[in-house]
C-alpha positions as CSV (number, residue, x, y, z in Angstrom):
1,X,13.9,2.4,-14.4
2,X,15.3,5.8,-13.1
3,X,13.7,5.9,-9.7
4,X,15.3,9.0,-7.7
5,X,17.0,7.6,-4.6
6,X,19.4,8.4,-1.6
7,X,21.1,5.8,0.5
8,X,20.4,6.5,4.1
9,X,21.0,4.2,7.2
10,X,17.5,3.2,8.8
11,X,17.3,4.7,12.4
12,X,14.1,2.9,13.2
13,X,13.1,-0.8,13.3
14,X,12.9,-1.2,10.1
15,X,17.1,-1.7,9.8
16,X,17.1,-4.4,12.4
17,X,14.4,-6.5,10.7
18,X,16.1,-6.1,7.8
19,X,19.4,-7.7,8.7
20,X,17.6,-10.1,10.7
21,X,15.7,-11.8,7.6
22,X,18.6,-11.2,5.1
23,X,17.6,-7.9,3.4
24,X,19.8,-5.1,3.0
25,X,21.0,-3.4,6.3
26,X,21.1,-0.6,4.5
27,X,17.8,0.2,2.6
28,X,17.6,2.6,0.1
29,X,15.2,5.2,1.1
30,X,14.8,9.1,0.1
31,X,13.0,10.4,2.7
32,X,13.9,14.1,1.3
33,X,11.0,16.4,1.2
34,X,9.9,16.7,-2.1
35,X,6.7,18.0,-3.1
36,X,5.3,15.1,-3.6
37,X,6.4,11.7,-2.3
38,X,5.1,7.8,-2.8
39,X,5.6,5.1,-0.7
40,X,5.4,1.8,-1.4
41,X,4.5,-1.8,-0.5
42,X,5.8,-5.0,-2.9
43,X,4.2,-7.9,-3.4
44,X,4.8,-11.2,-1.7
45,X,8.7,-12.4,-2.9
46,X,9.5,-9.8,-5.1
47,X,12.6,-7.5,-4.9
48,X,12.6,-3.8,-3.7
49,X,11.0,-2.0,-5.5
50,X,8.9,-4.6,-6.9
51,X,6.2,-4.4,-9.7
52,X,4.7,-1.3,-8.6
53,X,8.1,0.6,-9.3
54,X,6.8,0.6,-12.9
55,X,3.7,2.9,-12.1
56,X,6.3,5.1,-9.5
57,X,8.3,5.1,-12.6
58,X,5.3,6.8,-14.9
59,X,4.9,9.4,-11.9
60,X,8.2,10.1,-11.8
61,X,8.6,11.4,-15.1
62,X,5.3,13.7,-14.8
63,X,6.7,15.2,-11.3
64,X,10.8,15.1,-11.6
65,X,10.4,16.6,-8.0
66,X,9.0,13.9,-6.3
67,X,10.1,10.8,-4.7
68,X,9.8,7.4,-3.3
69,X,10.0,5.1,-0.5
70,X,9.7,1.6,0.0
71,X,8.0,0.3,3.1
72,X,10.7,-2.3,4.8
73,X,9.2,-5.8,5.0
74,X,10.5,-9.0,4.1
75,X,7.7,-9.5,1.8
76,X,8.2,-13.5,3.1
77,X,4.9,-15.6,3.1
78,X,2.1,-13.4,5.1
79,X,0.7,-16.9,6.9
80,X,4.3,-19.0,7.9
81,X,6.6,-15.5,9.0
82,X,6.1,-12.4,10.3
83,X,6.4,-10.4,6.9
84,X,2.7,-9.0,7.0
85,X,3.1,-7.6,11.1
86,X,6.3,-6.4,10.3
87,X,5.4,-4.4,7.2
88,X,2.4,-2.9,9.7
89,X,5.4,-2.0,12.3
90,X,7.6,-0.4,9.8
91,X,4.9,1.0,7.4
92,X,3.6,2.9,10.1
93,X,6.4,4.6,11.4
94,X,7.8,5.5,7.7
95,X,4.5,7.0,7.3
96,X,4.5,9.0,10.5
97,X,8.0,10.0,10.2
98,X,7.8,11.6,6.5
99,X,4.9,13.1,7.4
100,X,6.1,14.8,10.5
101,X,9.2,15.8,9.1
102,X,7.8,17.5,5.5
103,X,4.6,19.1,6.5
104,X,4.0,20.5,3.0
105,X,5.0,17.3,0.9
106,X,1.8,15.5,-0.4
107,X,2.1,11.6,0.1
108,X,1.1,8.7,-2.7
109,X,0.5,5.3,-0.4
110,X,0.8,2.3,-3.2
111,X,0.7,-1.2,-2.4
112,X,0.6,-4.9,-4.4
113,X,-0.8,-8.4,-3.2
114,X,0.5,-8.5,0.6
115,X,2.2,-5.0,0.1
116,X,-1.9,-4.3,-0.5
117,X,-2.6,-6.0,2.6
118,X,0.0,-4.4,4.7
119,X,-0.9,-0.6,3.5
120,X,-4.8,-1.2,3.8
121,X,-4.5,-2.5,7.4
122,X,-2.7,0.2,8.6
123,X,-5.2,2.0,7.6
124,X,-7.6,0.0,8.7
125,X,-6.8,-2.4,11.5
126,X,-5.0,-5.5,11.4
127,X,-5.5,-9.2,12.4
128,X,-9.1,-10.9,13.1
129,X,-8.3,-13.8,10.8
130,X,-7.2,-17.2,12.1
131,X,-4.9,-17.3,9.1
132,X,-2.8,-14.1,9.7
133,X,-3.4,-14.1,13.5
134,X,-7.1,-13.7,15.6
135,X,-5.3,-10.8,17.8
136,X,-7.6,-7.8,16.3
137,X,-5.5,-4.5,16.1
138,X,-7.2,-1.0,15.6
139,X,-6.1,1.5,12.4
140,X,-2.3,2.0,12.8
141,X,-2.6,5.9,12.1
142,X,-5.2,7.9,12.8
143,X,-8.0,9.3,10.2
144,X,-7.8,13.3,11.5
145,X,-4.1,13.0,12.0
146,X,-1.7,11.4,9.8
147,X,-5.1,10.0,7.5
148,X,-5.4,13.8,6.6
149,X,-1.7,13.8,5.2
150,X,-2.5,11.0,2.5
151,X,-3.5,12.3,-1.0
152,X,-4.4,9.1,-2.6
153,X,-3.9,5.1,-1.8
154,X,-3.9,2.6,-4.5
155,X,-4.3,-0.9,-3.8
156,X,-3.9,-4.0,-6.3
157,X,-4.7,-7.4,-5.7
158,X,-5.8,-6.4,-2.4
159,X,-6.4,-9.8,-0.1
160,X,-8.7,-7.7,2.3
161,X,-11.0,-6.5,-0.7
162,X,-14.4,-6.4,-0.3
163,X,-17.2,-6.4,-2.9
164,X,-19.9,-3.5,-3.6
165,X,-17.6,-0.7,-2.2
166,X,-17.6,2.7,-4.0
167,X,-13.9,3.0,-4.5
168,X,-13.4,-0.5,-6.2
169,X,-12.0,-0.4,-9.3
170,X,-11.0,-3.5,-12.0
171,X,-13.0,-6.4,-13.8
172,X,-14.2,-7.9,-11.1
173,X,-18.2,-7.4,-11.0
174,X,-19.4,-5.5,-8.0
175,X,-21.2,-9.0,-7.3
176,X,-17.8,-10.5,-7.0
177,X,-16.8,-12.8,-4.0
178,X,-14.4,-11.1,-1.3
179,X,-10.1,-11.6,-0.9
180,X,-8.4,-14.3,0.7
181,X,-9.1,-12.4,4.0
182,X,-12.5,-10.6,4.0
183,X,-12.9,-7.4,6.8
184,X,-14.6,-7.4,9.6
185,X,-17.2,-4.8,10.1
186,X,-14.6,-2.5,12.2
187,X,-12.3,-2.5,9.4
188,X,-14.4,-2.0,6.5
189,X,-15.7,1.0,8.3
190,X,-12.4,2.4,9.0
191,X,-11.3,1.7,5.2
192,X,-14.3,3.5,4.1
193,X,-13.2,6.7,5.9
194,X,-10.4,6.8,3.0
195,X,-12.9,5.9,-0.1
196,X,-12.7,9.8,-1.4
197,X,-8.9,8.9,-1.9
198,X,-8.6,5.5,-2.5
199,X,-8.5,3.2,-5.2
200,X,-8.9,-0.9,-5.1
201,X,-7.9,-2.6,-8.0
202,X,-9.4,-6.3,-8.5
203,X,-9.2,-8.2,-11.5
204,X,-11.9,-10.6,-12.4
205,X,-11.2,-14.6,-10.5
206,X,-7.8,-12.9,-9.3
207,X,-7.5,-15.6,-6.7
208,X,-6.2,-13.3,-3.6
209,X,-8.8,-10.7,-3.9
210,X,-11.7,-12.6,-5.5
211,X,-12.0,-15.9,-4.2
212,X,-13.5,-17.5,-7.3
213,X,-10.3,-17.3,-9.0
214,X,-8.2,-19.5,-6.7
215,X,-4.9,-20.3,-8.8
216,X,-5.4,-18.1,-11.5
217,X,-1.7,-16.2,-11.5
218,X,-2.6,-14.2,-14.5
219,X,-4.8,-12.2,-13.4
220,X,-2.9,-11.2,-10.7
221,X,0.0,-10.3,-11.7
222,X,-1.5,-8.0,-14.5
223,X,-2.3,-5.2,-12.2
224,X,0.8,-2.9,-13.5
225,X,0.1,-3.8,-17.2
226,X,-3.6,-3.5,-17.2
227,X,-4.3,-0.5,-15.2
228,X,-0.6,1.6,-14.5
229,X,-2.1,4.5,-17.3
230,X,-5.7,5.1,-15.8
231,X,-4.2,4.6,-11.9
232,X,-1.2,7.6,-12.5
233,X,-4.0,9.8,-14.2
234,X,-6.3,9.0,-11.0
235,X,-2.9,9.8,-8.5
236,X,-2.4,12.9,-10.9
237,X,-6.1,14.2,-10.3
238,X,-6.0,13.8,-6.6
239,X,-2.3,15.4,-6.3
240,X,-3.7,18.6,-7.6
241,X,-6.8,18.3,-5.7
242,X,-7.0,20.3,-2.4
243,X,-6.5,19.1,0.4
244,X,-9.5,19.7,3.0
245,X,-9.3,18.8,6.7
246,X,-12.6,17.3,8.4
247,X,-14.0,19.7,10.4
């Protein structure tokens, strides 16, 4: 891969939890402002940049000026650490931060398995499951404000996903049975204020986000190979699609 990176020190929270779980203390991040810029979520265990730097790679060679970040999250077990609040904590403020600082940069938000998880919820809310923690939280950024900013979000092997929603996408029938850790009303409402740029990706009895598949690793870990052409061609649409605030 030739992902386009600069090494900069973390000034936020992110570089503490990072030497405190035995990542990096210095994450590789390029928060230059490019015209366009992706940030990303890994899956559960795997290595910065994880699967998803496969499809970053695709878009990097179409845009040679954009970039990427990854969101800073151990990635550890969502249900026996803290991985899945911490990726909220830091993913939030990354997002926030890039946005604030580069106005006219458009933003690609990606994530994979918990990296799914952790990039829906802050879109969404977090919590309201006894498995990742019954404390509710409400949307980590706001829909007018920093929602506004996002050109597209791409999700695979989402845990939260839902059936029968408009911006599903996969082999899963619309019929199919929710993820590991269904929405609540409140969420699925907020996630819905996103479904003109958003993308779920679910393939058919993929155990985490169709709970009829319970065990089948296959199908979840074919996300990149199965759909990385027809999701960059979706991000390329909505990069040169205008950007309209709500009124």
């Amino acid at each position: 891969m030739h992902f386009s990176r600069t090494t900069l020190a973390l000034n936020f929270v992110g570089a503490a939890t990072a030497r405190s779980h035995g990542l990096s203390a210095r994450q590789e991040l390029n928060t230059t402002c490019d015209p366009i810029h992706y940030i990303i979520a890994r899956g559960t265990t795997e290595g910065y940049p994880g699967s998803l730097g496969s499809l970053v790679d695709v878009l990097l060679a179409k845009y040679p000026d954009s970039n990427y970040e990854d969101i800073v999250y151990p990635a550890t077990q969502e249900t026996a650490t803290n991985s899945y609040w911490e990726g909220l904590v830091n993913g939030t403020q990354q997002i926030k931060s890039y946005a604030d600082n580069c106005p006219d940069s458009k933003i690609v938000l990606m994530g994979y398995s918990q990296g799914a998880l952790v990039v829906g919820d802050i879109l969404a809310g977090g919590g309201n499951n006894s498995q990742l923690g019954n404390m509710t939280t409400p949307p980590y950024i706001d829909f007018d404000t920093y929602g506004q900013r996002l050109n597209a979000v791409l999700l695979y092997g989402d845990p939260r996903h839902m059936p029968n929603q408009t911006f599903n996408q996969g082999n899963a029938s619309a019929l199919a049975a929710p993820g590991k850790y269904p929405r609540s009303d409140e969420q699925l409402a907020a996630i819905n204020l996103y479904a003109d740029k958003l993308q779920d990706y679910c393939n058919y009895h993929d155990g985490v986000c169709d709970t009829r598949g319970v065990g089948n690793l296959t199908a979840h870990t074919s996300y990149t190979s199965d759909y990385n052409i027809v999701a960059s061609e979706w991000i390329e649409s909505m990069l040169t699609k205008k950007r309209c605030s709500r009124a």
